[in-house]
C-alpha positions as CSV (number, residue, x, y, z in Angstrom):
1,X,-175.9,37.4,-174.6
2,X,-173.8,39.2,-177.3
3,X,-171.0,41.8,-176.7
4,X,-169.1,43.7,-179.2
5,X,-166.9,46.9,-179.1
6,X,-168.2,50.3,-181.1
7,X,-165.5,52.1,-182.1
8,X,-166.9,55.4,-183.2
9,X,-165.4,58.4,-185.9
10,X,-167.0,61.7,-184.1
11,X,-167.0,65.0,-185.4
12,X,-163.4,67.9,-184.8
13,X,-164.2,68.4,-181.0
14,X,-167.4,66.1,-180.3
15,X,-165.9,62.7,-178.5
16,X,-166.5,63.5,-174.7
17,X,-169.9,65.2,-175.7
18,X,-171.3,61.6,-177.5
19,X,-169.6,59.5,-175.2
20,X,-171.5,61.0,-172.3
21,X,-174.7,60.6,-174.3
22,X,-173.8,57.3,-175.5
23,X,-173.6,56.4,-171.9
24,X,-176.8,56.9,-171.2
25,X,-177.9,54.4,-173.6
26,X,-179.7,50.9,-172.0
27,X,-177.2,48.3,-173.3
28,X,-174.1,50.7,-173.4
29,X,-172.0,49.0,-170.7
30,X,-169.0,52.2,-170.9
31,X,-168.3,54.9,-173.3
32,X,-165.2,56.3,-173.2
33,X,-163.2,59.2,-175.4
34,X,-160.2,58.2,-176.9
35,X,-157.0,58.9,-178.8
36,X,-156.1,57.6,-182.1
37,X,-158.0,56.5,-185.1
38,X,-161.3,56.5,-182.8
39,X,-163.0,59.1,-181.2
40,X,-164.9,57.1,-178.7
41,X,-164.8,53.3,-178.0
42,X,-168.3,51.9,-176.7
43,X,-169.0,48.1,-174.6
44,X,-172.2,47.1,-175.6
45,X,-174.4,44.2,-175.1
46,X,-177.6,43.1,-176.0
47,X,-179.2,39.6,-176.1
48,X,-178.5,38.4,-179.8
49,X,-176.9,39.3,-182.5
50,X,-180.3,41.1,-184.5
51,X,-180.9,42.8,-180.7
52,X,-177.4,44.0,-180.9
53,X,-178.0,45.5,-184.6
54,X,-180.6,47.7,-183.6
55,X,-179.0,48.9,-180.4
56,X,-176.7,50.4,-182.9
57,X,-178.2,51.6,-186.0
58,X,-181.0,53.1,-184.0
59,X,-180.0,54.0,-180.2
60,X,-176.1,54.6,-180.9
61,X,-175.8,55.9,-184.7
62,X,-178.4,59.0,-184.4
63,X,-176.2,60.5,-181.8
64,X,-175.0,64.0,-182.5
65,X,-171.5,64.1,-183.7
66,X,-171.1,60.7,-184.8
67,X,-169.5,60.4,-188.5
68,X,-168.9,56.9,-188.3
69,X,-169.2,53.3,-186.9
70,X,-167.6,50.1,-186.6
71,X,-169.5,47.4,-184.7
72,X,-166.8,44.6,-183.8
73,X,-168.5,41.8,-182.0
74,X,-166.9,39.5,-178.8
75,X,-165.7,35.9,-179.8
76,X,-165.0,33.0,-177.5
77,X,-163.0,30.7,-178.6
């Protein structure tokens, strides 16, 4: 199982709106709006890394509102 963080750019006004939506989303463990440099941070897992990939690029990137994305995955060490 791989998890990673989603911190998400939204559009002026548009970070509650996609993190609701982006809650929806099988694999989206919490969505949540945010303050600062983010709009919305996003827990996600999926069961490899490529699974992970194409959670974002085709479930979470095509969401309304979103300008940008940056997938930061979970290390153990």
């Amino acid at each position: 199982m791989v998890q990673a963080f989603v911190l998400i750019q939204t559009e002026s006004g548009k970070a509650s709106e996609v993190a609701h939506s982006i809650g929806a989303i099988e694999g989206v463990m919490s969505s949540e709006a945010v303050t600062g440099p983010y709009d919305v941070i996003v827990s996600a897992e999926a069961a490899d890394v490529d699974a992970l990939g194409h959670l974002v690029v085709t479930e979470i990137q095509p969401v309304a509102g979103i300008v940008r994305t940056l997938t930061c995955p979970v290390v153990r060490l």
